[in-house]
MARSELO-264412 format. One line per field, with one value per residue (C-alpha): residue number from 1; x negated, y negated, z negated. Coordinates in Angstrom, 3 decimals. Layout:
BEGIN
num NUM:... .
x X:... .
y Y:... .
z Z:... .
END
This chain:
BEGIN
num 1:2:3:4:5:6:7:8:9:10:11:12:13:14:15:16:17:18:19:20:21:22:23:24:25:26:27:28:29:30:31:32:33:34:35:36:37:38:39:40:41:42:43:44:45:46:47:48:49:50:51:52:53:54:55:56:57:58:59:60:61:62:63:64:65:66:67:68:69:70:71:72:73:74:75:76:77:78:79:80:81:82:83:84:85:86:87:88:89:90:91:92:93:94:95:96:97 .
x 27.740:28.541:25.753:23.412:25.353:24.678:20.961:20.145:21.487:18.896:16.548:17.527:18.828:16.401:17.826:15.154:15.025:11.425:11.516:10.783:13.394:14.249:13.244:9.542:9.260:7.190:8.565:12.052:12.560:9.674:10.776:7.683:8.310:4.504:4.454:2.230:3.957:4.479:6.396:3.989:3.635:0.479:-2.375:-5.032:-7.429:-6.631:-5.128:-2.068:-0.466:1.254:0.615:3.935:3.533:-0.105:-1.188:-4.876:-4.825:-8.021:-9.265:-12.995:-11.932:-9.807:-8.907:-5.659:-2.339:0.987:0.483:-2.888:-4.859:-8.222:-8.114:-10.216:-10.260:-12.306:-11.074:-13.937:-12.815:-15.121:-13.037:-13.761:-15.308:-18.291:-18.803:-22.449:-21.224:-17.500:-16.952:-17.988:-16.515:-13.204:-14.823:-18.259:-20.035:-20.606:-23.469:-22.681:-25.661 .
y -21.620:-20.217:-21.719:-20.554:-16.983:-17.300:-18.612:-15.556:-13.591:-14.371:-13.291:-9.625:-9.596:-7.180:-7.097:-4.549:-1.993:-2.570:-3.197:-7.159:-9.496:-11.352:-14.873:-13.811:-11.381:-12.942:-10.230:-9.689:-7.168:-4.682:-1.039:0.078:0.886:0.549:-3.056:-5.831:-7.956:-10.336:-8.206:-7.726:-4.010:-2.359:-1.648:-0.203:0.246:-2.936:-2.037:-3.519:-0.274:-0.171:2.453:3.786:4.361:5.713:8.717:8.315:5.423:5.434:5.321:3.838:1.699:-0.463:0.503:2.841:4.304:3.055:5.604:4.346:7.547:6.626:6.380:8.818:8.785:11.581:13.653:15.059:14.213:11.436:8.171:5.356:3.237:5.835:7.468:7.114:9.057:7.779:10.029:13.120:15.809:17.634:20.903:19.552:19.991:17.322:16.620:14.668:12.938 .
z -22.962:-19.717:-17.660:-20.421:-19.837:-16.240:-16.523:-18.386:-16.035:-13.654:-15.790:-15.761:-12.162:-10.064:-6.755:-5.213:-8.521:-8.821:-12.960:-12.538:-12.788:-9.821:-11.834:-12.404:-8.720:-6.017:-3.755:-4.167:-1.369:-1.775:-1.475:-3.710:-7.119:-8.200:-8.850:-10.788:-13.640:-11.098:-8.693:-5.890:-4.942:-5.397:-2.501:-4.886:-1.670:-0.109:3.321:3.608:3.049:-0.779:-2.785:-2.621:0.844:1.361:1.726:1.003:-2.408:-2.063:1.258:2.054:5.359:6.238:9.113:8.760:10.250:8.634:5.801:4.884:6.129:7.326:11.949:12.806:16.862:18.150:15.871:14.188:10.664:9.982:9.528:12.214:9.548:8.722:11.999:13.551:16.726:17.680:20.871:19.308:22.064:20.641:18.597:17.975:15.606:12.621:10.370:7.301:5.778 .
END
């Protein structure tokens, strides 16, 4: 009876808070709290960066910070990935098409 006692157990253990049982969680250390069934946090926008954690869910590249916002290197507000002009000189002007 005990082992069965201590076999359950294991079932309801959740060693990083997440809601999934250590037994059935394929990632028993995430941080995120927005997790599938299986454990795995979620990256709705699929850039490494979980949901929990970015700042833009659903961003259009792929190509982000550690918060998930879009790099946007000249600094004209277009995001890397949809920039036609990628050295556009600080206060110039932008067209969006």
């Amino acid at each position: 009876m005990k082992q069965i006692t201590n076999d359950l157990q294991t079932l309801i253990e959740d060693a990083d808070g997440d809601g999934i049982g250590d037994f059935f969680d394929e990632e028993n250390d995430t941080d995120c709290d927005k997790v599938y069934g299986n454990g795995k946090a979620i990256d709705s926008d699929d850039d490494d960066v979980n949901d929990c954690k970015d700042v833009e869910l659903f961003s259009r590249c792929t190509e982000v910070d550690e918060n998930g916002k879009s790099l946007d290197y000249d600094g004209d507000g277009v995001p890397n990935c949809l920039d036609e002009e990628p050295n556009t000189a600080s206060g110039g002007l932008v067209l969006l098409t």
